[in-house]
C-alpha positions in Angstrom: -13.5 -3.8 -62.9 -13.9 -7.2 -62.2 -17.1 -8.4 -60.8 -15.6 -11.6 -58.9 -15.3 -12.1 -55.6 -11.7 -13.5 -54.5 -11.5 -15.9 -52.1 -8.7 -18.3 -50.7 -8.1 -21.7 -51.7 -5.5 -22.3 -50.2 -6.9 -23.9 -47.3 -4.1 -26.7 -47.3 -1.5 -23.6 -46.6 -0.2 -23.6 -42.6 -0.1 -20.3 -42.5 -3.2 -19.6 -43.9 -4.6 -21.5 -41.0 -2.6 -20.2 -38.8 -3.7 -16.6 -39.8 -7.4 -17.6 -39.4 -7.4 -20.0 -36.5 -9.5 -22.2 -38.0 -8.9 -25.3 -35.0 -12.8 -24.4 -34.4 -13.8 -27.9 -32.5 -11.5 -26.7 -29.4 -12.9 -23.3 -29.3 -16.7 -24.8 -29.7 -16.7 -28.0 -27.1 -19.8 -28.3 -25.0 -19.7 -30.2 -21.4 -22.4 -32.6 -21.9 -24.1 -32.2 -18.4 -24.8 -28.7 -19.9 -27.0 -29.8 -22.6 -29.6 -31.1 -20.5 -32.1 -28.3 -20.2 -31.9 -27.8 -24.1 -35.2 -29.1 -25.8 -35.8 -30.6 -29.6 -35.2 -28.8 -32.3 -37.3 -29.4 -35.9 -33.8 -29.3 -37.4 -31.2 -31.9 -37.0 -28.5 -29.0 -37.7 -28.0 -25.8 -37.7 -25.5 -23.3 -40.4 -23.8 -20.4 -39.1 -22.9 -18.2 -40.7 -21.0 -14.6 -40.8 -20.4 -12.8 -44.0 -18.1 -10.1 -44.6 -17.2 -7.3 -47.6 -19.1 -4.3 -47.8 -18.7 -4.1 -51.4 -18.5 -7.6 -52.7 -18.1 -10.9 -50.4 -14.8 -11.1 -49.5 -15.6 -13.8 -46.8 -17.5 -16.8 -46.5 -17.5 -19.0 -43.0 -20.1 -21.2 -42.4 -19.6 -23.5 -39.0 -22.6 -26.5 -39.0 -23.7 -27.2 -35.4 -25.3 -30.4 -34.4 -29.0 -29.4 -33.0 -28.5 -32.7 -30.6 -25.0 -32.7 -29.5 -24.6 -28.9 -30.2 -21.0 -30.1 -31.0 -18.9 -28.7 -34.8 -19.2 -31.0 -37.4 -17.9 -29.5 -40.2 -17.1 -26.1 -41.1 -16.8 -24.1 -45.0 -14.5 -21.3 -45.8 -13.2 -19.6 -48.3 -11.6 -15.7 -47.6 -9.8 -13.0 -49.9 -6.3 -14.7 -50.5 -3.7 -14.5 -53.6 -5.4 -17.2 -55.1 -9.2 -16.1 -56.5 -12.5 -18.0 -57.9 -15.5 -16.8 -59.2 -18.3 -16.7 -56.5 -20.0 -19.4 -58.6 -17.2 -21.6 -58.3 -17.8 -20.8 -54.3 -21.8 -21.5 -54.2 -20.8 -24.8 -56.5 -18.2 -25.8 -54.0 -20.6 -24.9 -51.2 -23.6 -26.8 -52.6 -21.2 -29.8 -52.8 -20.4 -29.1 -49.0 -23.7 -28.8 -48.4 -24.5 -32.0 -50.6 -22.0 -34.3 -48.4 -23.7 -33.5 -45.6 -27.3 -34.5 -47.0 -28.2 -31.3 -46.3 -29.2 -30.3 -49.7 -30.1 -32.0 -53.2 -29.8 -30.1 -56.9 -31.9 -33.0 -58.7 -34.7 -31.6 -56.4 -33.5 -28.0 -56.6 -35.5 -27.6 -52.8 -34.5 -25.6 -49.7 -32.1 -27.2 -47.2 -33.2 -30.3 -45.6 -32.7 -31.1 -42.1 -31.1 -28.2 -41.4 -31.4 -24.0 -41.0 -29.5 -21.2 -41.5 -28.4 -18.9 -38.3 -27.2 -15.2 -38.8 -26.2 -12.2 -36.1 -29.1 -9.8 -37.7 -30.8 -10.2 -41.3 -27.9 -8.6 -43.5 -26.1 -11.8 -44.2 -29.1 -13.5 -46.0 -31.5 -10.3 -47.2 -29.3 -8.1 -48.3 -25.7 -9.3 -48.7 -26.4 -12.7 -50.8 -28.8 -11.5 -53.3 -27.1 -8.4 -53.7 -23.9 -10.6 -54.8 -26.1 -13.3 -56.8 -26.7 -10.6 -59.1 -23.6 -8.8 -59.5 -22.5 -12.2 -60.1 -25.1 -12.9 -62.7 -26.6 -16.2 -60.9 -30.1 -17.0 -59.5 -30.7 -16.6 -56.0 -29.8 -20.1 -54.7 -33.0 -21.5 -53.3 -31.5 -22.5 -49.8 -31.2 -19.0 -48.9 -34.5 -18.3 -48.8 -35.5 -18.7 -44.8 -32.9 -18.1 -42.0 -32.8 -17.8 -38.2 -31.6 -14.6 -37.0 -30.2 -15.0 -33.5 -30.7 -11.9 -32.2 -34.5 -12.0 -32.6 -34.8 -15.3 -30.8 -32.5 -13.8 -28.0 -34.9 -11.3 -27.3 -37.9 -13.1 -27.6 -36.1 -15.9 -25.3 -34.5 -14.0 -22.7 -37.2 -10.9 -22.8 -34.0 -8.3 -23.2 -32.5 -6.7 -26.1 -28.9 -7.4 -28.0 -28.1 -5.5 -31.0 -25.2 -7.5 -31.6 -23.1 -10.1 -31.5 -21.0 -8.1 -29.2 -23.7 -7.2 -27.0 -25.1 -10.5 -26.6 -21.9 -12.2 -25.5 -21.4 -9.6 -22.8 -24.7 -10.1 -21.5 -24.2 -13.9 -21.3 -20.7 -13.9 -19.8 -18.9 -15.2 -23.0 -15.6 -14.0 -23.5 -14.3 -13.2 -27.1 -12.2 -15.5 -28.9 -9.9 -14.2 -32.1 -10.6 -10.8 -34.0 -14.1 -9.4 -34.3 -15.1 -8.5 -37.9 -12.9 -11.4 -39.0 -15.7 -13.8 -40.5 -14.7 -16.9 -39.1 -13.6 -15.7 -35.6 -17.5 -14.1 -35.7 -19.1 -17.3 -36.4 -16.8 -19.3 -34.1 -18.4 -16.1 -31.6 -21.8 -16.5 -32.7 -22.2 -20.1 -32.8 -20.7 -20.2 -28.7 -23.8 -17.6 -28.6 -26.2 -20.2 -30.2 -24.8 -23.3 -28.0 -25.5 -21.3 -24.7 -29.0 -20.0 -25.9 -29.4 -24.0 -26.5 -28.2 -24.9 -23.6 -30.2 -22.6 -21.8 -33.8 -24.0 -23.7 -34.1 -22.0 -26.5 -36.3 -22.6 -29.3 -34.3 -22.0 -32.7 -37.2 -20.9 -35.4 -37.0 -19.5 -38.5 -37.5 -15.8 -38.3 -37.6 -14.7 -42.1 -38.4 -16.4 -45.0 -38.2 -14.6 -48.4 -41.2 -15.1 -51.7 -39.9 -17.1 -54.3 -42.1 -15.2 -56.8 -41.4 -11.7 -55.3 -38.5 -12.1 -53.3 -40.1 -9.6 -50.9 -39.1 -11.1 -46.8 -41.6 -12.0 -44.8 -40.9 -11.7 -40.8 -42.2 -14.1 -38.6 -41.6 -12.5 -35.4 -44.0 -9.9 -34.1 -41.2 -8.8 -31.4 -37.8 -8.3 -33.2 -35.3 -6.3 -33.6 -35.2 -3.3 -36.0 -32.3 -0.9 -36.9 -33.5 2.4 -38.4 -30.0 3.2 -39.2 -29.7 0.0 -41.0 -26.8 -1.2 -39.5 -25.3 -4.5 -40.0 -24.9 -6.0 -36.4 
């Protein structure tokens, strides 16, 4: 069996964007009269992103948010197709992405710079990435080592609990756009989560940051959100 994970590169195909609805700026836009409560962040952006495969990645959406503007910039996408790469060739094309933006340098082999890493739970990040990494046979790429997981700063925030993504956009009002459990439809979901939370104030710090040398995860909120059964979301 093949330990690749296949992903679409066919992203110059109409329907293949038609099929994943990837016009995101529409479905993101922020009045600016609503961004005057937000306050600063210590990143100038912010990454979301929304994995999906149980077994092996078969998805891979990441939507970059401007901390200031809270407007799209750029999104990075790559999804099960006819057409597959080796998730190397992903993480190379993603570090390029990543590079374009400044938000990363391989001379200095460092974490991301200016910029942080937003999830729906800690799956995406402690579980799902390194797990792939080393099916793959690569080193844990060293930008993946801290993220913000949204949930925990939404209960810490507004003082009530979400378990999901789901839950958290009922609470707030948002309706749901596209097909949950579709990567890129969740992050499009979960970033519109993460503009209101800015819009309403919140402070967006990281939540857990992993050991280099032991790669055990370190949590930096005392009140957070924990799932015996280990679910995903």
């Amino acid at each position: 069996m093949s330990n690749l994970v296949t992903f679409s590169i066919q992203m110059d195909d109409p329907s293949h964007l038609e099929k994943f609805n990837h016009d995101c700026s529409k479905d993101l836009q922020v009045n600016g009269t609503d961004i005057e409560k937000k306050c600063s962040q210590n990143v100038d952006f912010l990454l979301v992103i929304d994995l999906e495969g149980k077994v092996e990645i078969l998805e891979f959406p990441v939507l970059l948010i401007d901390a200031k503007s809270l407007s799209l910039v750029d999104f990075f996408h790559r999804v099960w197709h006819d057409t597959a790469q080796p998730f190397k060739e992903v993480m190379q094309q993603f570090e390029a992405w990543l590079s374009q933006h400044n938000l990363w340098e391989k001379e200095k082999g460092s974490r991301l710079t200016r910029a942080a890493f937003v999830t729906c739970g800690n799956w995406d990040l402690k579980t799902k990435i390194p797990q792939q990494c080393e099916v793959s046979g690569i080193k844990l790429p060293p930008y993946f080592m801290e993220w913000i997981n949204l949930k925990d700063v939404y209960l810490n925030f507004y003082g009530r609990e979400a378990r999901g993504m789901m839950s958290m956009m009922k609470q707030l009002e948002i309706p749901l756009l596209g097909c949950h459990h579709l990567g890129i439809d969740d992050s499009k979901n979960i970033a519109r989560v993460l503009q209101r939370m800015l819009v309403d104030g919140a402070f967006m710090q990281l939540t857990a940051k992993r050991n280099p040398g032991s790669q055990k995860v370190e949590f930096l909120f005392e009140n957070r959100i924990q799932h015996p059964s280990r679910q995903r979301r």
